[in-house]
C-alpha positions in Angstrom: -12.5 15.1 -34.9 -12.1 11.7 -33.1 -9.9 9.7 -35.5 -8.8 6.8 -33.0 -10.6 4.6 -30.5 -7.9 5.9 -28.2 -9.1 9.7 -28.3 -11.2 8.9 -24.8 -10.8 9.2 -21.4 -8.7 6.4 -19.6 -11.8 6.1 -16.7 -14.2 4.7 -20.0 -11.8 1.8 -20.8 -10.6 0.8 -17.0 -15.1 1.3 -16.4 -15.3 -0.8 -19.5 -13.7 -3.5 -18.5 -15.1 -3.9 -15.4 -18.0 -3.4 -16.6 -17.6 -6.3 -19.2 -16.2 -8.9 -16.4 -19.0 -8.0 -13.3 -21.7 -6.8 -15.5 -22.3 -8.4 -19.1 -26.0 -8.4 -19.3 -26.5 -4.9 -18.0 -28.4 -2.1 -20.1 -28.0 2.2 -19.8 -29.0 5.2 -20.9 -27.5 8.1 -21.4 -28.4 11.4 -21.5 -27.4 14.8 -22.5 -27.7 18.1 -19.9 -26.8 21.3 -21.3 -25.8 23.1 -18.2 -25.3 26.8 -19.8 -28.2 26.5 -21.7 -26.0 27.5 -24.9 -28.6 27.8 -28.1 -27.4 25.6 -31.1 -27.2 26.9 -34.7 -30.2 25.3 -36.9 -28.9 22.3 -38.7 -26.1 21.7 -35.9 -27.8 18.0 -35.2 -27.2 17.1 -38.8 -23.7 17.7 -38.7 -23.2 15.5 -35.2 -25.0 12.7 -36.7 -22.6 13.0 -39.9 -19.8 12.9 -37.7 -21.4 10.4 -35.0 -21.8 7.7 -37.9 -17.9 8.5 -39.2 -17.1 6.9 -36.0 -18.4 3.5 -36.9 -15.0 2.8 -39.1 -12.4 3.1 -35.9 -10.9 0.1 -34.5 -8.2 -0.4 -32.2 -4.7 -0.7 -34.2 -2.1 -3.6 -33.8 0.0 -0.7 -32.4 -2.3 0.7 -30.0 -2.6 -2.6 -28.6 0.5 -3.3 -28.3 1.3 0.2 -26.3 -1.8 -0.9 -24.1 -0.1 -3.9 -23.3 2.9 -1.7 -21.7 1.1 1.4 -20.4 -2.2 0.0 -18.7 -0.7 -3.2 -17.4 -3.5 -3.6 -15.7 -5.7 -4.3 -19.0 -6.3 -8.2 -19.6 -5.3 -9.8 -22.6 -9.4 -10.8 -22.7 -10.5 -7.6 -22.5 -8.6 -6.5 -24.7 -9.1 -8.8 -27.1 -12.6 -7.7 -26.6 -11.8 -4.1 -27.2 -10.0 -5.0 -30.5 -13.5 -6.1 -31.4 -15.2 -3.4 -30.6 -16.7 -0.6 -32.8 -18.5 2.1 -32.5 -22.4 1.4 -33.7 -24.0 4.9 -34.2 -27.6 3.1 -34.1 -27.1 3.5 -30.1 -27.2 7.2 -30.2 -30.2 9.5 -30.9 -29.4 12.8 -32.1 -32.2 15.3 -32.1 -33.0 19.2 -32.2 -35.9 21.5 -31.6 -35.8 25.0 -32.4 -31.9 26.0 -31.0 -32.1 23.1 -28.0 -30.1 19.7 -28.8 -31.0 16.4 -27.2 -28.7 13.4 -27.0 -29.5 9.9 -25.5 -27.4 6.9 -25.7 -29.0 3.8 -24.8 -27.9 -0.4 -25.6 -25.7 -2.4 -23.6 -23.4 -0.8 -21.0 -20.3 -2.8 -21.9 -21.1 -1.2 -25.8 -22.3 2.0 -24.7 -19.8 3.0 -22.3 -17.2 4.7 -24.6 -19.8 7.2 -25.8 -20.2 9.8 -23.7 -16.6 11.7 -23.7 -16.3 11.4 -27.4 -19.5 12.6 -28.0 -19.3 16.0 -25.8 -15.8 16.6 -27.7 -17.3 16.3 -30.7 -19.9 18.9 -29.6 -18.3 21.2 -28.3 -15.5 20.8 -31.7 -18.6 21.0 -33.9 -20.2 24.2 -32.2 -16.9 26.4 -32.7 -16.5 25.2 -35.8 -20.0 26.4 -37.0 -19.8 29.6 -34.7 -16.3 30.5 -36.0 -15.5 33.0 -33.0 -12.7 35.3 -33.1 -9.7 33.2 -30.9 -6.3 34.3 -29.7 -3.5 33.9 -32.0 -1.6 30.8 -31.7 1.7 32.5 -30.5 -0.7 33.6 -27.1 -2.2 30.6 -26.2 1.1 29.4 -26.5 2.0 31.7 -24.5 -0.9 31.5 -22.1 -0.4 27.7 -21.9 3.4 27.8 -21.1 2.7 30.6 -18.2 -0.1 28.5 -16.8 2.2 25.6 -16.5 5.3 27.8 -15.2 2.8 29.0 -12.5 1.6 25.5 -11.5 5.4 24.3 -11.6 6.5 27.4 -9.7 4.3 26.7 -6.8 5.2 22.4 -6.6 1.9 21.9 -7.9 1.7 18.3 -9.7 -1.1 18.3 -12.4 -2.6 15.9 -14.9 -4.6 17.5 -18.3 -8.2 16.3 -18.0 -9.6 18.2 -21.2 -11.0 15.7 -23.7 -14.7 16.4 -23.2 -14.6 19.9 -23.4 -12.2 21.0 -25.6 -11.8 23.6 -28.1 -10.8 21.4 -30.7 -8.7 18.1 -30.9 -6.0 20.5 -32.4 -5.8 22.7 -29.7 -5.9 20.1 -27.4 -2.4 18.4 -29.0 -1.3 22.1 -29.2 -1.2 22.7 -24.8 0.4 19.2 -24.5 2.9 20.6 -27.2 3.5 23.9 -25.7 3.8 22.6 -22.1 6.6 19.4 -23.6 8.6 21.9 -25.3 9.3 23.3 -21.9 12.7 22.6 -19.9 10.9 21.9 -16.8 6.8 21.1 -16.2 5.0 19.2 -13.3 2.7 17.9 -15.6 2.5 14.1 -14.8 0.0 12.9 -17.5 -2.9 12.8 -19.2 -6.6 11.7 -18.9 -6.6 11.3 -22.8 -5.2 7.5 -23.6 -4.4 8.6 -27.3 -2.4 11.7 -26.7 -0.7 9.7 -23.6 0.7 7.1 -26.5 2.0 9.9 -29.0 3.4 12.2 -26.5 4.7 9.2 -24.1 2.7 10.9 -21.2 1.0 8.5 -18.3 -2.7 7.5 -19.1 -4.7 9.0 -15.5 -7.8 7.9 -14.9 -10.0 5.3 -12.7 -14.1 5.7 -12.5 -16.6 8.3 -13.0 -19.3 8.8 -11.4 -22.1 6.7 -13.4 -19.8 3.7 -11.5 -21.9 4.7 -8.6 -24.6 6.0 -10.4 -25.4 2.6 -11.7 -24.8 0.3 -8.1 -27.8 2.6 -7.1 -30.1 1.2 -9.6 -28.7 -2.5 -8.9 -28.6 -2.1 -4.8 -30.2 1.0 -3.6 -29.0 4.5 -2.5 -27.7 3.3 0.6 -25.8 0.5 0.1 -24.4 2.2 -3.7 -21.2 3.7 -2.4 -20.2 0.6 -0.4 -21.4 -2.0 -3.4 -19.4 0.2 -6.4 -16.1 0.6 -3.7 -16.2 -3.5 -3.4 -17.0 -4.0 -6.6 -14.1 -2.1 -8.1 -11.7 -4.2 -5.6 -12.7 -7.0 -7.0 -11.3 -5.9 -10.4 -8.3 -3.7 -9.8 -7.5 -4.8 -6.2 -3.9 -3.2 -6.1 -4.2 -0.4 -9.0 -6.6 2.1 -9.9 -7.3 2.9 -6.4 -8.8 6.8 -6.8 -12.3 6.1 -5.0 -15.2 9.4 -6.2 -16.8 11.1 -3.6 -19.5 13.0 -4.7 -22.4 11.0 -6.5 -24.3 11.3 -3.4 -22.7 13.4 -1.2 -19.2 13.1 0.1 -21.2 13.6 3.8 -23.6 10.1 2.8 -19.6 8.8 0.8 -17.6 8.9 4.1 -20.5 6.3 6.1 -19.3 3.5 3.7 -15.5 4.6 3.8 -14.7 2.6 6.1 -11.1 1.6 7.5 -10.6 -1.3 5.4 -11.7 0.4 2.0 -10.2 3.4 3.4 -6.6 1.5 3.3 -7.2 -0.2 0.5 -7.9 2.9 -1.7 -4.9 4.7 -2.0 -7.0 8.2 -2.0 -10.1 9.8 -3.1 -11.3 12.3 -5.6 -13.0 16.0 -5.2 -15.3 17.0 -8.0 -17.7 19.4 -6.2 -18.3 21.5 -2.9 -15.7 23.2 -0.7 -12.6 22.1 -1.8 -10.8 23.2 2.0 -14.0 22.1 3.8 -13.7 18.6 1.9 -9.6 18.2 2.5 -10.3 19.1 6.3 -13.1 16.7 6.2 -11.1 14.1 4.6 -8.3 14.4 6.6 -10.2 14.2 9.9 -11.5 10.4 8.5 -8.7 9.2 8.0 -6.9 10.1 11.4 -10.5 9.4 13.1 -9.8 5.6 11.4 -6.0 5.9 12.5 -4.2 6.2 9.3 -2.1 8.9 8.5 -3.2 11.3 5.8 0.2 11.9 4.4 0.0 8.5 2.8 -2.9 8.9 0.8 -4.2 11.0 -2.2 -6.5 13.6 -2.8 -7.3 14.3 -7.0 -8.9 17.7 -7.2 -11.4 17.8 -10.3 -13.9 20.5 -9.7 -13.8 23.2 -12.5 -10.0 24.0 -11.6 -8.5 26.7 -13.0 -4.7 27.5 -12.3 -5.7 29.8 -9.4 -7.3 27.8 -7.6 -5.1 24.9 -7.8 -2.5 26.8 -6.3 -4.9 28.3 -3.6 -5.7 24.3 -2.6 -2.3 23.2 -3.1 -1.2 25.8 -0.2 -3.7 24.6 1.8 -2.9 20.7 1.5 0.6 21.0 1.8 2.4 18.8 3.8 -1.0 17.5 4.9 -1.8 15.0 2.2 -0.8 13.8 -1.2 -2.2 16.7 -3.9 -2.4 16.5 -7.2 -4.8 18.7 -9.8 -6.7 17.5 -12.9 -7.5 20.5 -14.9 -9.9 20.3 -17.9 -12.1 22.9 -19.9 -9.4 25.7 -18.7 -6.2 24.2 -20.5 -8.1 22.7 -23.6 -10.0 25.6 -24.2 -8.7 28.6 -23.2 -8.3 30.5 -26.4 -10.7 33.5 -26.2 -14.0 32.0 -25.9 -16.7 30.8 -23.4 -16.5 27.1 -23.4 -20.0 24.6 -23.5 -20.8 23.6 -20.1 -22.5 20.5 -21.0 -22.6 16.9 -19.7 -23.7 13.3 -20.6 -24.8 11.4 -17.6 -26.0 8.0 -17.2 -30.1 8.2 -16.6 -31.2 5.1 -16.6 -30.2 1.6 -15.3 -31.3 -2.2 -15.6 -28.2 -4.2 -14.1 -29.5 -7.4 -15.0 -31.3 -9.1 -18.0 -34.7 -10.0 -16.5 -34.6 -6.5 -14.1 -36.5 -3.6 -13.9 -34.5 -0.5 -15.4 -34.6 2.5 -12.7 -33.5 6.2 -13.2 -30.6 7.0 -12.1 -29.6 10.4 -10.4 -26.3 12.3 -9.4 -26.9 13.9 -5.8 -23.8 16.0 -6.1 -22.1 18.0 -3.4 -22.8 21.5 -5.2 -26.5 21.7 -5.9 -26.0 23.4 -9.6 -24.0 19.6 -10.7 -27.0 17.7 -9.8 -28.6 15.7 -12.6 -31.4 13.0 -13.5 -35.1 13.0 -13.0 -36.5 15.7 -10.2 -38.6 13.2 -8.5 -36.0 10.1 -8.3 -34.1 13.1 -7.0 -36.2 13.9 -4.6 -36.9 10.1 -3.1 -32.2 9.9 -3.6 -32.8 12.7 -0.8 -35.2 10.7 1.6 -33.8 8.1 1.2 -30.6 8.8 2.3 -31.7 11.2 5.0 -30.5 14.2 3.2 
């Protein structure tokens, strides 16, 4: 199921490396949420600790390196030295299961730990239709399905990038859309979130921070100073690339006090993963002319659950108004007949430094049913920041 170090996200390697330069000594924990409360067969822990320790053996190739090198530019030759020494070391996660609920934790150093999570939830997700064995479209109609969806988004002027690792139906069928949409004369797809499928398909590698970037400046300053502390510390690591700030962690309402006009210009846009996608671009677009720079010059990344339909609604909407572009996930990896997992791994726990207290960490989201971590650190997020 994951046969390469490169079958991750691009945002775990670019977080990686900053987290390896600005925070050596820090230590996480990572936790599993199972959002759809989805019962798993008896025995299905078994099978992801048998696959979870067949991950210990991957390394990254002379090869892969080498395509690094040219493709993520923006990757030092020390880091990735460092990530040529890497391996996996299945002793950081803790697979368990009670009755038909599963419960994952990852937990070690955050420069070691950090490439867990996205692997982990594919192999899950891979693992649980495997087991299942549901009845699934015919290969000819997802083909089908796939090439209409991107037709549609093409159709429309609609630029999009595949975000589908974590969630997938299977690595297969995730190689399969890329395939189907390739094959066509003419596609708006401009890349992938995926860095290995970007090298064999010679696609751009997308990606720059998730949200546990945030999530962790919270346990190492405080809920009110987070946003602006994980902004400046990005700068300091990719000061002219990367440059896709996330809104979200705790509110894109408690985001905006800290995007101020110099990080405002220095980012060259922000990311949506949750709310009111129109209430956030209006939102957005009033900041920026409010700090007197034009909104045609920047970007907006929609992320939230996207669906071809509703890219195509928001992309009427931002037209002309700001640079748009859609990163669609769960719905173009595993649309093939069945209801896909809606499960996430989120970072829980924090100590940034050795000799520091670990703290929970929360995600304070802008749509109430995405919020995660511990109800009462939840609560005093809230209070704190006057929510």
């Amino acid at each position: 199921m994951i046969e390469t170090i490169l079958d991750n996200d691009l945002y775990k390697f670019t977080m990686q490396q900053a987290v390896w330069r600005l925070y050596p000594g820090a230590r996480v924990r990572y936790e599993l949420t199972n959002r759809g409360r989805t019962p798993f067969p008896e025995g299905f822990a078994g099978l992801i600790k048998d696959r979870v320790a067949r991950m210990a053996a991957l390394s990254l190739t002379r090869d892969e390196r080498v395509w690094l090198e040219t493709a993520c530019p923006y990757f030092t030759k020390a880091y990735l030295d460092y990530l040529a020494s890497f391996r996996y070391d299945p002793d950081q996660v803790e697979i368990s299961q009670q009755g038909d609920t599963l419960s994952v934790r990852v937990e070690g150093p955050w420069s070691r730990t950090i490439l867990w999570e996205v692997p982990l939830m594919a192999i899950i997700s891979e693992t649980y239709f495997k087991v299942t064995d549901p009845e699934i479209l015919s290969r000819q109609a997802i083909r089908e399905r796939n090439q209409t969806k991107a037709q549609r988004m093409t159709d429309a002027g609609l630029t999009f990038v595949e975000f589908g690792t974590r969630r997938r139906f299977s690595a297969a069928n995730h190689s399969h859309f890329l395939e189907d949409v390739l094959a066509m004369d003419h596609h708006h797809l401009a890349g992938t979130s995926n860095v290995h499928f970007a090298r064999i398909y010679g696609l751009a590698p997308v990606g720059t921070l998730a949200h546990e970037w945030i999530m962790f400046h919270s346990a190492l300053t405080d809920y009110e100073t987070a946003n602006a502390a994980a902004m400046d510390a990005w700068l300091k690591v990719y000061p002219d690339v990367l440059g896709i700030a996330l809104t979200d962690t705790f509110t894109t309402k408690v985001f905006l006090r800290d995007f101020t006009r110099d990080r405002a210009g220095r980012f060259s846009g922000v990311r949506q993963d949750s709310g009111d996608p129109e209430i956030f671009t209006r939102d957005i677009l009033n900041h920026y002319r409010g700090m007197g720079i034009d909104p045609a010059t920047k970007a907006i990344v929609f992320s939230d659950g996207l669906d071809v339909d509703r890219a195509i609604k928001i992309h009427g909407f931002c037209r002309g108004q700001v640079k748009d572009s859609y990163g669609i996930g769960t719905n173009l990896t595993n649309d093939v007949g069945v209801d896909p997992l809606n499960i996430v791994i989120k970072l829980s726990w924090a100590a940034p430094e050795p000799g520091m207290k670990g703290r929970s960490t929360v995600k304070l989201s802008d749509d109430p049913g995405k919020h995660t971590g511990d109800p009462e650190e939840l609560t005093r997020c809230r209070n704190a920041l006057g929510l």
